[in-house]
TORKEMAR-363171 format. One record per residue (C-alpha): x negated, y, z negated; residue in one letter; residue number from 1. Coordinates in nm, 3 decimals, decimal comma, padded with zeros to 5 digits. Layout:
// TORKEMAR-363171
+---------+---------+---------+--------+-----+
:       X :       Y :       Z : residu : num :
+---------+---------+---------+--------+-----+
:       X :       Y :       Z :      a : NUM :
...
+---------+---------+---------+--------+-----+
This chain:
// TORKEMAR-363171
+---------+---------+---------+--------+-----+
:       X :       Y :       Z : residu : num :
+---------+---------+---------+--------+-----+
: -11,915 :  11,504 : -09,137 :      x :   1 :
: -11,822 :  11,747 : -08,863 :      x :   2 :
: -11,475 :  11,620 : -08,889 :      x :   3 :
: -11,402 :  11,758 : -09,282 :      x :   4 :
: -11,150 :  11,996 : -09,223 :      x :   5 :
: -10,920 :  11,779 : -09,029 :      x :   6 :
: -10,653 :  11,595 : -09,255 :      x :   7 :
: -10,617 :  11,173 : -09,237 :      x :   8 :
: -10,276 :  11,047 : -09,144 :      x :   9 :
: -10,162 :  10,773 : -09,305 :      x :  10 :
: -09,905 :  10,537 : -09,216 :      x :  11 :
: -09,783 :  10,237 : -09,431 :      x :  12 :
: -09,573 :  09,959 : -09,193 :      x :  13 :
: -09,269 :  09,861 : -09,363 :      x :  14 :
: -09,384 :  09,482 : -09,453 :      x :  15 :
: -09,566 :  09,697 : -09,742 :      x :  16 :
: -09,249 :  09,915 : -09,879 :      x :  17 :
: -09,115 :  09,567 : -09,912 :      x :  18 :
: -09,424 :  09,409 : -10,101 :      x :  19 :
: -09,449 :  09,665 : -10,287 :      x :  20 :
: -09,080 :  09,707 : -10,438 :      x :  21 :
: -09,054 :  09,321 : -10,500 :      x :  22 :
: -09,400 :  09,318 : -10,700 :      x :  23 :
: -09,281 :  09,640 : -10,881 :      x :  24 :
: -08,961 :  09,455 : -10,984 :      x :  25 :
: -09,143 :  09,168 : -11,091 :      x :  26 :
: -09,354 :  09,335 : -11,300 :      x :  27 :
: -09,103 :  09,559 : -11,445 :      x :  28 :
: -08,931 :  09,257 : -11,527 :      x :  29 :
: -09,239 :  09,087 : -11,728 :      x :  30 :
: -09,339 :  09,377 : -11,940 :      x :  31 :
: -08,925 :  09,422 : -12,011 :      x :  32 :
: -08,918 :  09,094 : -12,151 :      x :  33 :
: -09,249 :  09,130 : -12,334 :      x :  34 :
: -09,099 :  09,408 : -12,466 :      x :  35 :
: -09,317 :  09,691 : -12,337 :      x :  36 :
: -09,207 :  10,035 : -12,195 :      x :  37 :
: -09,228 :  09,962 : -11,816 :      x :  38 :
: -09,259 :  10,257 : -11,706 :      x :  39 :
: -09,529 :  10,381 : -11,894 :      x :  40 :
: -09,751 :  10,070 : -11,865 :      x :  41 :
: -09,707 :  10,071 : -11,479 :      x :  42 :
: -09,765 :  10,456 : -11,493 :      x :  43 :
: -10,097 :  10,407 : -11,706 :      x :  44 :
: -10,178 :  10,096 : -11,465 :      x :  45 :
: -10,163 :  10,358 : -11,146 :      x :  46 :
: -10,370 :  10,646 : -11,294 :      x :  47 :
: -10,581 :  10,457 : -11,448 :      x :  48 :
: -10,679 :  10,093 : -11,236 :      x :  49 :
: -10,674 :  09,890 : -11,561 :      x :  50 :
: -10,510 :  09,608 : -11,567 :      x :  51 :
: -10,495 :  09,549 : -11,913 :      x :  52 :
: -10,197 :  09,792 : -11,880 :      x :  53 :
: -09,992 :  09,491 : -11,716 :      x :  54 :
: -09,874 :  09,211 : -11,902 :      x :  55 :
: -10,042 :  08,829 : -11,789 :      x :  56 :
: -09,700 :  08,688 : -11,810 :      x :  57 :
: -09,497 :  08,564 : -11,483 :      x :  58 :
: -09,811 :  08,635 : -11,321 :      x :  59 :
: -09,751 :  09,014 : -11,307 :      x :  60 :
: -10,094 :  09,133 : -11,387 :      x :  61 :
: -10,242 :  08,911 : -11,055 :      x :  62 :
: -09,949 :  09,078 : -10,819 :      x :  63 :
: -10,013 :  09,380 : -10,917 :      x :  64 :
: -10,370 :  09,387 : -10,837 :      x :  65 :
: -10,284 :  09,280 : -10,476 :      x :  66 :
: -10,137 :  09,644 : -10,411 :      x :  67 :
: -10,350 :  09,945 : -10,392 :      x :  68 :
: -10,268 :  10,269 : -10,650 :      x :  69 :
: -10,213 :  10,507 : -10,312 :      x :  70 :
: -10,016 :  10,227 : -10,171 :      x :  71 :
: -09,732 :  10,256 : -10,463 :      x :  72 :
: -09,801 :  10,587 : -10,500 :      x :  73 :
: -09,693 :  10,683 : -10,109 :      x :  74 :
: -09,376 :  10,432 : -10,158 :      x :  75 :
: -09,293 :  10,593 : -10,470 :      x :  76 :
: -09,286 :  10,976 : -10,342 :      x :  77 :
: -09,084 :  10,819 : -10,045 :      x :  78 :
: -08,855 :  10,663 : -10,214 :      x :  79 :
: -08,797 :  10,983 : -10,470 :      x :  80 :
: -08,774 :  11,221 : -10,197 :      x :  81 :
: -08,544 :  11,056 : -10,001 :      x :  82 :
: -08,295 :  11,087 : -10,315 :      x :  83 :
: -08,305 :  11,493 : -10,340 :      x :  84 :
+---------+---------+---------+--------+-----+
């Protein structure tokens, strides 16, 4: 505990950017065709961890419990920063 003002670094390897954007397509892709709003499912699925929010179909809801919240999270900010 003597270490609680000093900030964690974190460093995702590339191998994840790339797991994560091809599960985040694929489940874009199943709620789409299920007819959902994507965005807000996979939104709800982030903040809130359940993965009811995430259709069953194509498999979706088991890929995108392989990927941690902060995980998509950190790819997500990099990606939107890098566009401004």
């Amino acid at each position: 505990m003597d270490h609680i003002e000093e900030t964690v670094k974190v460093k995702l390897a590339s191998d994840s950017a790339i797991k994560v954007h091809d599960t985040l397509k694929a489940v874009y892709e199943a709620l789409e065709v299920k007819g959902y709003n994507s965005v807000n499912q996979i939104v709800a699925y982030i903040m809130s961890g359940d993965p009811t929010y995430i259709t069953g179909y194509n498999n979706a809801r088991n890929l995108m419990a392989k990927l941690e919240p902060d995980e998509i999270l950190e790819i997500l900010v990099k990606e939107y920063l890098k566009a401004l």
